[in-house]
C-alpha positions as CSV (number, residue, x, y, z in Angstrom):
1,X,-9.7,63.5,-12.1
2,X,-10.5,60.4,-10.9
3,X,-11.6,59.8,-6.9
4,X,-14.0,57.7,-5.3
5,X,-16.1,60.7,-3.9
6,X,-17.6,64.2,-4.3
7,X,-20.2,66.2,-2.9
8,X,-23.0,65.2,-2.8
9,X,-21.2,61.8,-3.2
10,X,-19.7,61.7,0.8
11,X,-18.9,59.2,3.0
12,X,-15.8,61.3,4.8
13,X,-12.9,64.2,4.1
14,X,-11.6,62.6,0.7
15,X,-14.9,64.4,-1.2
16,X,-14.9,67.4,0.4
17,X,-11.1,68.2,-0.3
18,X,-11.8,67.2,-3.4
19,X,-14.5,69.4,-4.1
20,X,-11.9,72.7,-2.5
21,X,-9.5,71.4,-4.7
22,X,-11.5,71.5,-8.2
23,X,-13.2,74.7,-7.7
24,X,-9.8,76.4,-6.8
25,X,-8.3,74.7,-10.1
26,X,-11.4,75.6,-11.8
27,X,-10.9,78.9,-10.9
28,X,-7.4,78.8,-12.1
29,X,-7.9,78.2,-15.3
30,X,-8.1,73.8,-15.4
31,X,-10.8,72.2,-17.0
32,X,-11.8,69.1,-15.4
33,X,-13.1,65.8,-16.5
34,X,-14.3,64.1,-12.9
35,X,-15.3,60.2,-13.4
36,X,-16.8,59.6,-9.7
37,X,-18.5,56.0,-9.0
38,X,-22.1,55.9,-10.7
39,X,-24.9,53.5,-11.7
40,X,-24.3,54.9,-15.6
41,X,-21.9,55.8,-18.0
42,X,-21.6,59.1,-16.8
43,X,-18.6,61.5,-16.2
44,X,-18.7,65.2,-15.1
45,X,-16.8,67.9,-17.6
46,X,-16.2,71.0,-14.8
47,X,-15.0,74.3,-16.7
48,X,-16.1,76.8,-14.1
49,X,-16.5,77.0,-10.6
50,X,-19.5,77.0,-10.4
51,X,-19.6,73.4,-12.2
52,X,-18.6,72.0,-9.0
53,X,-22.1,73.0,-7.5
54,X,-24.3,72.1,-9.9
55,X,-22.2,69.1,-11.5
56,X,-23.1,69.2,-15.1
57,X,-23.9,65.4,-16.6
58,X,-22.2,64.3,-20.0
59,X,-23.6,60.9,-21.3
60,X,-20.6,57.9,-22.8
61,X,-24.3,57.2,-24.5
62,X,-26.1,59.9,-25.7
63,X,-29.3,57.7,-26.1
64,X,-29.0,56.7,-22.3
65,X,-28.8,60.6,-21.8
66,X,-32.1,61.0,-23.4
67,X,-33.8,58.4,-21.8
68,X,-33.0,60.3,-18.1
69,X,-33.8,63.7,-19.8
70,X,-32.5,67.0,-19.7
71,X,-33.5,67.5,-15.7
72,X,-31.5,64.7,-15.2
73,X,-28.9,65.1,-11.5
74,X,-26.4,63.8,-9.9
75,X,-28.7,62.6,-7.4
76,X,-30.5,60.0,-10.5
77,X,-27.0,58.6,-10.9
78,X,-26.5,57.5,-7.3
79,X,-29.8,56.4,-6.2
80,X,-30.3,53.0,-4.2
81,X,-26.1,54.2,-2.8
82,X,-25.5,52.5,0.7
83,X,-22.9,53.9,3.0
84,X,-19.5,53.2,1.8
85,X,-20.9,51.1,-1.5
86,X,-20.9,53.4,-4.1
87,X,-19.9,51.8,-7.8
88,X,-23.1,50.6,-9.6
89,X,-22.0,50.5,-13.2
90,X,-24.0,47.2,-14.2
91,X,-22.2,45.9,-16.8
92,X,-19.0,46.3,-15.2
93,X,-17.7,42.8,-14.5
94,X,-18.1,41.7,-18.0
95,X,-16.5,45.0,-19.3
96,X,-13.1,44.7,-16.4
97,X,-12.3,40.8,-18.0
98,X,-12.2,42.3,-21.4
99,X,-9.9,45.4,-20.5
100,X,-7.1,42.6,-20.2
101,X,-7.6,41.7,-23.7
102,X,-5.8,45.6,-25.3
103,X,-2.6,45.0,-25.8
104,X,-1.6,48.7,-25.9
105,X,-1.2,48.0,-21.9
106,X,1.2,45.2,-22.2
107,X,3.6,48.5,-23.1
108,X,3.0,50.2,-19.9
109,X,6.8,50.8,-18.4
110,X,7.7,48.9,-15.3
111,X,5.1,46.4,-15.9
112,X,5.7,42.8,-18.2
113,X,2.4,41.8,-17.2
114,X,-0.8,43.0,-15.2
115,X,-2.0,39.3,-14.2
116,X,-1.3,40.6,-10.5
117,X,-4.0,43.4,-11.0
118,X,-6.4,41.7,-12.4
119,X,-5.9,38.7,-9.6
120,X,-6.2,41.1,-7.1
121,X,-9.0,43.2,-8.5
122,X,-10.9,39.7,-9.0
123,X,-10.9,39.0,-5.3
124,X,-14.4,39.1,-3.3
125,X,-14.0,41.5,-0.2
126,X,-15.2,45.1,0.9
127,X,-14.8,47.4,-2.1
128,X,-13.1,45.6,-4.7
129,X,-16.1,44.4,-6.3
130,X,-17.2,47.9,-6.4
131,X,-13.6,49.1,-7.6
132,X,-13.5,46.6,-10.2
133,X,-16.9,48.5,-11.9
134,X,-15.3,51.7,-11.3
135,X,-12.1,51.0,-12.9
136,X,-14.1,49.4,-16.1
137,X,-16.7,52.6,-16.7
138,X,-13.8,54.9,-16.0
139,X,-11.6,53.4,-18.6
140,X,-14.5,53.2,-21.3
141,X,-15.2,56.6,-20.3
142,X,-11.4,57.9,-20.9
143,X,-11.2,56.8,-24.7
144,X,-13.5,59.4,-25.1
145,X,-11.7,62.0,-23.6
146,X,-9.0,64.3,-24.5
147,X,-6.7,65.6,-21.8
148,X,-3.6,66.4,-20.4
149,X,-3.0,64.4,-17.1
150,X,-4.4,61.8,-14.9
151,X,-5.4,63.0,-10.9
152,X,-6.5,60.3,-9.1
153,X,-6.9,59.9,-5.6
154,X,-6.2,56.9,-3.0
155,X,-5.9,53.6,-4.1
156,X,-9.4,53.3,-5.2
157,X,-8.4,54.8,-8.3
158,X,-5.2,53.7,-8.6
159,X,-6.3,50.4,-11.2
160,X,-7.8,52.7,-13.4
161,X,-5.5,55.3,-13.2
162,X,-2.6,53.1,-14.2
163,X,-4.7,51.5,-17.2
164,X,-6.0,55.0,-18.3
165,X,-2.0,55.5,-18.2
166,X,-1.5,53.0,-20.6
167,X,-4.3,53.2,-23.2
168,X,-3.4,57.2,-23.3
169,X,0.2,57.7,-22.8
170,X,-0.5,60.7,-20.5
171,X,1.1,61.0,-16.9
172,X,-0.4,60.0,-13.9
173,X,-0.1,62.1,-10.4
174,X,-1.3,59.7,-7.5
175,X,-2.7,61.9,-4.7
176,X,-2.5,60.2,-1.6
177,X,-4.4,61.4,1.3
178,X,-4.0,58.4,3.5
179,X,-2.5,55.0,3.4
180,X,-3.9,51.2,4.4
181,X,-1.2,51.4,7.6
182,X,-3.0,54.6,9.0
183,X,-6.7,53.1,8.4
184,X,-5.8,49.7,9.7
185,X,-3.8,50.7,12.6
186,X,-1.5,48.0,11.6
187,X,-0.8,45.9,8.9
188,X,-4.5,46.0,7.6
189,X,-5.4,44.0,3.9
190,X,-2.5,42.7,2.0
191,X,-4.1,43.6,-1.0
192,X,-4.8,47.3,-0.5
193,X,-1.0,47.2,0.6
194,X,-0.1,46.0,-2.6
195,X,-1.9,48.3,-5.1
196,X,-1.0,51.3,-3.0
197,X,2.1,50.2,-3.4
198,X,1.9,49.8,-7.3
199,X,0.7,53.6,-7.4
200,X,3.4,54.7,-5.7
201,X,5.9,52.8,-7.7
202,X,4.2,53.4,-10.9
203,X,3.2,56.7,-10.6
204,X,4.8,60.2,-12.2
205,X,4.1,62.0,-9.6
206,X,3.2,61.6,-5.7
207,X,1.2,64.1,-3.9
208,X,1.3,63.2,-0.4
209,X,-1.4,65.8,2.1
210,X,1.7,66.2,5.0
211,X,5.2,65.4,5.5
212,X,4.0,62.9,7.9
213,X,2.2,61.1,5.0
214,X,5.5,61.4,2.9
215,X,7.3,59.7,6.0
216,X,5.1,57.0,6.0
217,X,5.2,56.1,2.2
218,X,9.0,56.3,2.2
219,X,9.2,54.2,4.6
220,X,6.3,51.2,4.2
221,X,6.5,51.6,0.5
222,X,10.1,52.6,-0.7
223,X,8.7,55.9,-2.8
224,X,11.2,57.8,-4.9
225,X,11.4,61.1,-2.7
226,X,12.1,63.1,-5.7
227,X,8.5,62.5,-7.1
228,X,7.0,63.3,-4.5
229,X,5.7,66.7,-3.1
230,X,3.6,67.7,-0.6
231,X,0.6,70.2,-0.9
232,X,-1.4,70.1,2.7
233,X,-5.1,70.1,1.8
234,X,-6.6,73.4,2.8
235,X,-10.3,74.3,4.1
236,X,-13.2,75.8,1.8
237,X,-16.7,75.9,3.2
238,X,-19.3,78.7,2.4
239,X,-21.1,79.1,6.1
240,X,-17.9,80.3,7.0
241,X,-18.6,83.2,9.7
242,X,-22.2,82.7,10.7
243,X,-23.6,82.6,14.0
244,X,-23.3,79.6,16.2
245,X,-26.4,77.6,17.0
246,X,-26.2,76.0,20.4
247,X,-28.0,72.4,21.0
248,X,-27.0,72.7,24.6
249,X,-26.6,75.4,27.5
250,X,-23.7,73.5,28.3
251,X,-20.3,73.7,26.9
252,X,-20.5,70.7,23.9
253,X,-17.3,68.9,23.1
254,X,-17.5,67.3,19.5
255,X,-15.8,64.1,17.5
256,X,-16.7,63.4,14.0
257,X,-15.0,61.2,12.2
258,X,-15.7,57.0,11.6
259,X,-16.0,55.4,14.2
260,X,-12.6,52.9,13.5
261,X,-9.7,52.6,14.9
262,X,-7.9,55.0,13.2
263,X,-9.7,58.0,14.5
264,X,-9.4,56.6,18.4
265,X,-13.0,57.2,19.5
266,X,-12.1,54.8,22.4
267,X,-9.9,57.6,23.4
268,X,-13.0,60.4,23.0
269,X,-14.7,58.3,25.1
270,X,-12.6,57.8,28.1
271,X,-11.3,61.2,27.9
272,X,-15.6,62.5,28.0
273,X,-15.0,59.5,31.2
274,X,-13.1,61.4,33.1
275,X,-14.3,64.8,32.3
276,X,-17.5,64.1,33.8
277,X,-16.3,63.0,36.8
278,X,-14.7,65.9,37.8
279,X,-17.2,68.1,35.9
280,X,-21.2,67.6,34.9
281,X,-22.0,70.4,33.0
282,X,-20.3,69.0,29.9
283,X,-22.2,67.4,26.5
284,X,-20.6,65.2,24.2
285,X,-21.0,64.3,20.8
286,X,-19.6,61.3,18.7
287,X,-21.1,61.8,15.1
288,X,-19.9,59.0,12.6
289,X,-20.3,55.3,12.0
290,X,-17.5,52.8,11.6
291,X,-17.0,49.1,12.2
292,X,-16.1,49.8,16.8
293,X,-19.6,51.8,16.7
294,X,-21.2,48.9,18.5
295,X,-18.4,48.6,21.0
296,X,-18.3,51.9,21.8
297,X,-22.2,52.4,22.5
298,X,-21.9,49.5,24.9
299,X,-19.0,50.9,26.9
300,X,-21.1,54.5,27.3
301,X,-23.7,52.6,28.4
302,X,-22.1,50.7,30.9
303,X,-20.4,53.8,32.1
304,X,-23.6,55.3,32.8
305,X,-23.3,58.7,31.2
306,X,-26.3,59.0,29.7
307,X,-27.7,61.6,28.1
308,X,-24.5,63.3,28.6
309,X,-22.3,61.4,26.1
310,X,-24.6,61.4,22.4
311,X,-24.3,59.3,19.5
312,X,-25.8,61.2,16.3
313,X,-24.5,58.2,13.6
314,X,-24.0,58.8,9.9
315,X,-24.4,63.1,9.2
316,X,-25.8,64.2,6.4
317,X,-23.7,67.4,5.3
318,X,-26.3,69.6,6.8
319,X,-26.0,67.6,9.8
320,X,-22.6,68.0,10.2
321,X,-22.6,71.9,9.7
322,X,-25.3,71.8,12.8
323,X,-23.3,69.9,15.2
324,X,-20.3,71.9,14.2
325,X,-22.2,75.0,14.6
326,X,-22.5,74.1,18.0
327,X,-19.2,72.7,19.0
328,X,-17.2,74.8,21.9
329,X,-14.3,71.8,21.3
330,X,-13.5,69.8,19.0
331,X,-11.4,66.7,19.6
332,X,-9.4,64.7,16.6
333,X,-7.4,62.0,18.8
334,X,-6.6,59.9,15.8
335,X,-4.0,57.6,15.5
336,X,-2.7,58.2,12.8
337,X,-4.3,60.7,10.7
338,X,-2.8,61.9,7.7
339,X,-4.4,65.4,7.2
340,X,-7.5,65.9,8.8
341,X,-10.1,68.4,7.4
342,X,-12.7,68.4,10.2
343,X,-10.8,70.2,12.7
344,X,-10.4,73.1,10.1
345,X,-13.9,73.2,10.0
346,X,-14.7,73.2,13.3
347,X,-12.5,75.8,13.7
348,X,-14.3,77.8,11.2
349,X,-17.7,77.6,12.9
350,X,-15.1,78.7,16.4
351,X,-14.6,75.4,17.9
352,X,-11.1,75.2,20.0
353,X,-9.7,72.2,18.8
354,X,-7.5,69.3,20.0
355,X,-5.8,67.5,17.7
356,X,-3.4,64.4,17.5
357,X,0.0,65.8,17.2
358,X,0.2,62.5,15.3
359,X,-1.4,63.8,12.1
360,X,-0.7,66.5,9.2
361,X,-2.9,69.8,9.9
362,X,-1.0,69.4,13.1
363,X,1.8,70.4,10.8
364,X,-0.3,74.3,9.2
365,X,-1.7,75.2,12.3
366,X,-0.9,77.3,15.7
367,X,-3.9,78.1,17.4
368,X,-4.8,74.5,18.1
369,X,-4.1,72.3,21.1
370,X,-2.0,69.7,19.6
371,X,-1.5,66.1,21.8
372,X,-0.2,62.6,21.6
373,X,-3.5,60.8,20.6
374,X,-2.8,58.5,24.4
375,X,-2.5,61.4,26.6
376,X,-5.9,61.1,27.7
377,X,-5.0,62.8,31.0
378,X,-3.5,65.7,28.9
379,X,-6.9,66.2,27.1
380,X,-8.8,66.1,30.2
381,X,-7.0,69.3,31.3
382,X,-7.4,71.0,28.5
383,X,-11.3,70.5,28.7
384,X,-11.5,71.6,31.9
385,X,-9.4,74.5,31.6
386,X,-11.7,76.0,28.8
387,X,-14.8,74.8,30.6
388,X,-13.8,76.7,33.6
389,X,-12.4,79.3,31.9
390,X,-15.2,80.7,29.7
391,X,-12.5,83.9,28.6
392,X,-10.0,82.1,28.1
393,X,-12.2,79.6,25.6
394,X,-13.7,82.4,23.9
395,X,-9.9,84.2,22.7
396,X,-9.2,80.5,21.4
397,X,-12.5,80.5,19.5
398,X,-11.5,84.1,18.3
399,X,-8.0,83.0,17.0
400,X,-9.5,79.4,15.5
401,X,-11.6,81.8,13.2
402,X,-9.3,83.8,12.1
403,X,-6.2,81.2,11.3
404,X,-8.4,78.9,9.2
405,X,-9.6,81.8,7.3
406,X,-6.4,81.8,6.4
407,X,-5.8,78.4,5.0
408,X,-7.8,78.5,1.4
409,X,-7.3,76.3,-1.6
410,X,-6.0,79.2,-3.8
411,X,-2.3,78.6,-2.9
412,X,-2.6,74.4,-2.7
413,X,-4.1,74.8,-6.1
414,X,-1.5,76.8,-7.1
415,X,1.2,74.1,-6.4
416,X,-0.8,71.4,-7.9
417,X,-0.8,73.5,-11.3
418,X,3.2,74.0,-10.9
419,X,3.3,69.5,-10.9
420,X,0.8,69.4,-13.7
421,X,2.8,71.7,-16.0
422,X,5.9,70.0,-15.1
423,X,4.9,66.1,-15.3
């Protein structure tokens, strides 16, 4: 299993579906090699659930393995990460030019050549000097391996995926939990376009998270509808249940997510805008960072609402589980948004939520207010019904907890087993 990240490794939803996922296939039966971005030659051989936790640490170099000892964590590995900058193997640019060099990939079908990887993995830019280090440790790491299929997630993986494909033989099931044309908002990098298009072309199999994720690949990116199925990620988090702890008296309304334009926290704000106006006793909460983060502090500001509309930045897991915990509502007005994970989670701790009927849990859950990301007047409404309506918000709390108690990665699991065993 190949993805860019896993608990304690987050920087947003990708590593904590992953982390349901494997522990439901864990429990299932499948072992699990996990290669994650690293600062050694490192991956992470999961045969029990309980691996997931504690994340047991196999050395490419046993000699590099005794030099950390046998107290050696996860944590060791990942020291001196920066938000969103995550691949440290240091000897990874020389070891990517001379991946080119084995000719066992020249046999890879579909491809004559891989000069257009390598020219667009040796572009400067966000990520793909990291992604160029990640695909050369994962690679080295793979000859070492034995196993039956490769699972790796987004286009971040994709390069080694497909070269992992060649050197082994063994299939390779792209999971795609979002695409460059929902992250962008438009047409976004060229170059992400194009290798998310090679892993949709060159992949066995395509697990999309929603038929609106599907939709979009068939469309932008001409995927073969017969490989593809869909499997909506599901919701696995252990404080499931537990008392809320209020920040505020007030009734607090809650947006996690980055801080992009993807995940329409211009809309969040506007809609917290005209809330207040017609109703004080309100708190908001925008926890996230993102490249309109600026932007958007500015406009509260100049809006003058104060202490009323918060910013609480980058959250630490234990963070997010606090602000959660304290949510009444939770609003996802996102763009487009392929899945979205928060919202079940919210839910869990008995936050109503309103989601973009422009995204994918739209498509698994009922007891959620679902609205086009732009009706801002529409939200506003619904905000001020619950607010004023404490009964009516508590029976919605009520039937959030129970739904997404519901929706467990035992049955998505079960589906991704039924595409290994017949890839």
């Amino acid at each position: 299993m190949l993805t860019w990240e896993f608990p304690p490794v987050l920087t947003g939803g990708l590593g904590m579906a992953c982390y349901g996922m494997a522990k439901a296939l864990l429990s299932a039966g499948i072992e699990i090699d996990l290669i994650i971005p690293t600062n050694e030659e490192v991956y992470f051989p999961l045969r029990k659930p309980e691996d997931a936790d504690s994340m047991p640490i196999a050395f490419i170099d046993p000699s590099r393995g005794k030099k950390f000892g046998k107290r050696v964590k996860i944590q060791h590995l990942i020291e001196g990460a920066k938000y969103l900058d995550m691949a440290y193997f240091t000897t990874g640019e020389k070891t990517f030019k001379s991946i080119w060099e084995d000719e066992i990939l020249k046999g890879i079908k579909g491809i004559t050549s891989l000069d257009f990887l390598f020219d667009i993995l040796s572009k400067d830019g966000p990520f793909f000097p990291e992604v160029r280090n990640y695909t050369a440790k994962a690679v080295n790491i793979a000859k070492h391996l034995d196993f039956d299929v490769i699972h790796a997630h987004d286009w971040l993986t994709s390069p080694a995926a497909l070269l992992i494909k060649g050197l082994s033989g063994k299939p390779w099931i792209a999971h795609i939990h979002s695409t460059e044309f929902d992250r962008a908002g438009g047409a976004g990098d060229s170059r992400i376009h194009n290798l998310e298009y090679m892993g949709v072309q060159l992949a066995d199999k395509l697990i999309t998270v929603s038929s609106y994720t599907s939709n979009i690949i068939i469309e932008k990116y001409l995927a073969d509808q017969n490989k593809i199925k869909v499997v909506h990620n599901a919701f696995f988090v252990e404080t499931t249940g537990k008392p809320k702890q209020r920040i505020f008296k007030e009734p607090t309304v809650v947006f996690i997510g980055r801080i992009t334009l993807q995940k329409g926290p211009d809309y969040f704000l506007d809609v917290a805008k005209k809330v207040l106006r017609k109703e004080k006793k309100v708190r908001f909460i925008m926890g996230g960072k993102g490249d309109m983060e600026k932007e958007i502090i500015h406009q509260a500001a100049s809006m003058g609402l104060g202490t009323k509309f918060l910013f609480a930045g980058f959250l630490t897991r234990q963070d997010l589980e606090s602000i959660l915990s304290a949510a009444d509502i939770f609003i996802m007005p996102s763009v487009s948004e392929p899945f979205g994970i928060a919202p079940l989670e919210a839910m869990s701790y008995g936050a109503v939520a309103i989601i973009s009927k422009q995204s994918g849990v739209a498509e698994i859950i009922e007891s959620a207010y679902k609205v086009d990301f732009w009706d801002i007047d529409k939200i506003v409404s619904i905000i001020l019904d619950l607010v004023k309506n404490p009964k009516r918000l508590k029976e919605m709390s009520e039937k959030s907890i129970e739904e997404v108690a519901k929706i467990r990665w035992k049955e998505a699991a079960q589906k991704i087993l039924d595409i290994y065993t017949n890839t």
